[in-house]
KOLDREN-442411 format. One record per residue (C-alpha): residue number from 1; residue in one letter; chain; x, y, z. Coordinates in steps of 0.2 Angstrom, whole numbers, plus 5000, padded with zeros to 4 digits. Last residue first. Example, Ala and Ser with C-alpha at 12.3 -4.5 7.8 and 13.67 -1.06 7.14 Angstrom:
residues 2
SITE     i   aa   ch   east   north     up
SITE     2    S    A   5068    4995   5036
SITE     1    A    A   5062    4978   5039
***
This chain:
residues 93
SITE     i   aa   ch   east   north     up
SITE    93    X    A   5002    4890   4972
SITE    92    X    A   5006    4897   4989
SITE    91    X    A   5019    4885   5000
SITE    90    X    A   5020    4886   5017
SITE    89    X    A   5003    4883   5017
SITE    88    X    A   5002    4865   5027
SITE    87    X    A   4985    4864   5022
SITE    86    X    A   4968    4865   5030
SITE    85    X    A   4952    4863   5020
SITE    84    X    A   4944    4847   5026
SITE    83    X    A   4956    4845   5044
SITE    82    X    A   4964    4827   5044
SITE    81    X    A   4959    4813   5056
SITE    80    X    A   4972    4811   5071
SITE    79    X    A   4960    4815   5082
SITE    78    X    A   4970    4831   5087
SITE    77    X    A   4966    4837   5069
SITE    76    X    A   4979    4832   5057
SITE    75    X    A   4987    4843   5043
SITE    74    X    A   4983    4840   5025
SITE    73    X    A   4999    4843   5016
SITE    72    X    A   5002    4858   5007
SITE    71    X    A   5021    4855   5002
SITE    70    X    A   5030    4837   4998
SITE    69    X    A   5042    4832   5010
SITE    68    X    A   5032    4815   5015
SITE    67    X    A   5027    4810   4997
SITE    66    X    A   5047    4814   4990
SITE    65    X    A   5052    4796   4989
SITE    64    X    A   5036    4793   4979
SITE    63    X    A   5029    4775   4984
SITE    62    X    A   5013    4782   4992
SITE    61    X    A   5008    4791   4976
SITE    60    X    A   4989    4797   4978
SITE    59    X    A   4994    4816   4984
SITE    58    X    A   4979    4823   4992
SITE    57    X    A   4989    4838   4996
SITE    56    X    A   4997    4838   4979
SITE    55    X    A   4982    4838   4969
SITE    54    X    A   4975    4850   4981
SITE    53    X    A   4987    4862   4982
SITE    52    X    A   4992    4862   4961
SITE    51    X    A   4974    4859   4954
SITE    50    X    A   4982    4860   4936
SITE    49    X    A   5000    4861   4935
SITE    48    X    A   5003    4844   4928
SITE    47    X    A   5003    4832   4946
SITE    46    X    A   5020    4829   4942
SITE    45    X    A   5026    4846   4938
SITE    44    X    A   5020    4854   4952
SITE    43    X    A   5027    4841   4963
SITE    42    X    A   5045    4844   4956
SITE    41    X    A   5044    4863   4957
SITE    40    X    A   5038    4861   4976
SITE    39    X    A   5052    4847   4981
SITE    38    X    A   5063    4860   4971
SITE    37    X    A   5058    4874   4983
SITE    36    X    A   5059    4863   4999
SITE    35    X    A   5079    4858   4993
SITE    34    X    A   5081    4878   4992
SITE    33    X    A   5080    4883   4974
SITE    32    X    A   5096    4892   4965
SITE    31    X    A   5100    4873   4954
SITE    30    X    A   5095    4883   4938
SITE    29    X    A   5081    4869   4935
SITE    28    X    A   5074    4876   4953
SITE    27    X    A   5074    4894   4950
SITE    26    X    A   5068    4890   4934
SITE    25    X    A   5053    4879   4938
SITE    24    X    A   5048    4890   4952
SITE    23    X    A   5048    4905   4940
SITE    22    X    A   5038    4895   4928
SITE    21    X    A   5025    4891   4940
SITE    20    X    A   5012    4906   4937
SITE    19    X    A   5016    4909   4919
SITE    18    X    A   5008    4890   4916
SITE    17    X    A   5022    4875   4910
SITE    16    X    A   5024    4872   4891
SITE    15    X    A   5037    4885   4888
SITE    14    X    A   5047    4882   4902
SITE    13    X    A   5056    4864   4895
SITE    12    X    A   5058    4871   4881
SITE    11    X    A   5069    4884   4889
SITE    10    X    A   5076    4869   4900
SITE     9    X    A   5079    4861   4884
SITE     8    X    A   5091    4876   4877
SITE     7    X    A   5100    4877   4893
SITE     6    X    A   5101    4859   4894
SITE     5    X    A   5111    4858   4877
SITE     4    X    A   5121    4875   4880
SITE     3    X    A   5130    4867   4895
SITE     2    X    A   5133    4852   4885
SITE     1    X    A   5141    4861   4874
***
C-alpha cells in the first residue's frame, strides 16, 4: 500500500514540473539515477525549473549540503575569479 501511495504522488508529483525535466525527476524518484543525476533532479526542483543553469550556477544557498555537488558551476579562471558564461556543463538543462 504504501508502495502504491508514492507511486500515485510521484505521478502528481510529475504533473507540475516542465516536459523537459520530467524524465530527470522520474529517473531519480524511481531510485535509477546516479547520485550526480539526483543532485541534478534535486536542484532543478529547488530553484523551480525556470532559469535551471543559471539559477543553479549562481546558487544563493551556502548552507545546502548539496551547494558543492551541484551541476553547472562557475568554473575559475586562473585568477581565481569566475569565467562570465562558463559552466561546468556536464549537465544540459
Amino acid at each position: 500500500m504504501n508502495n502504491e501511495k508514492r507511486q500515485l504522488k510521484i505521478s502528481e508529483v510529475q504533473k507540475r514540473i516542465p516536459k523537459l525535466y520530467q524524465a530527470c525527476y522520474l529517473k531519480a524518484a524511481s531510485g535509477k539515477a546516479s547520485p550526480r543525476e539526483a543532485i541534478k533532479a534535486f536542484c532543478q526542483s529547488c530553484v523551480g525549473y525556470s532559469n535551471v543553469a543559471d539559477e543553479i550556477a549562481n546558487c544563493p544557498d551556502l548552507s545546502c549540503s548539496l551547494f558543492c555537488y551541484r551541476p553547472f558551476k562557475i568554473l575559475p579562471d586562473a585568477s581565481g575569479k569566475g569565467l562570465k558564461g562558463k559552466t561546468q556543463g556536464d549537465f544540459p538543462p
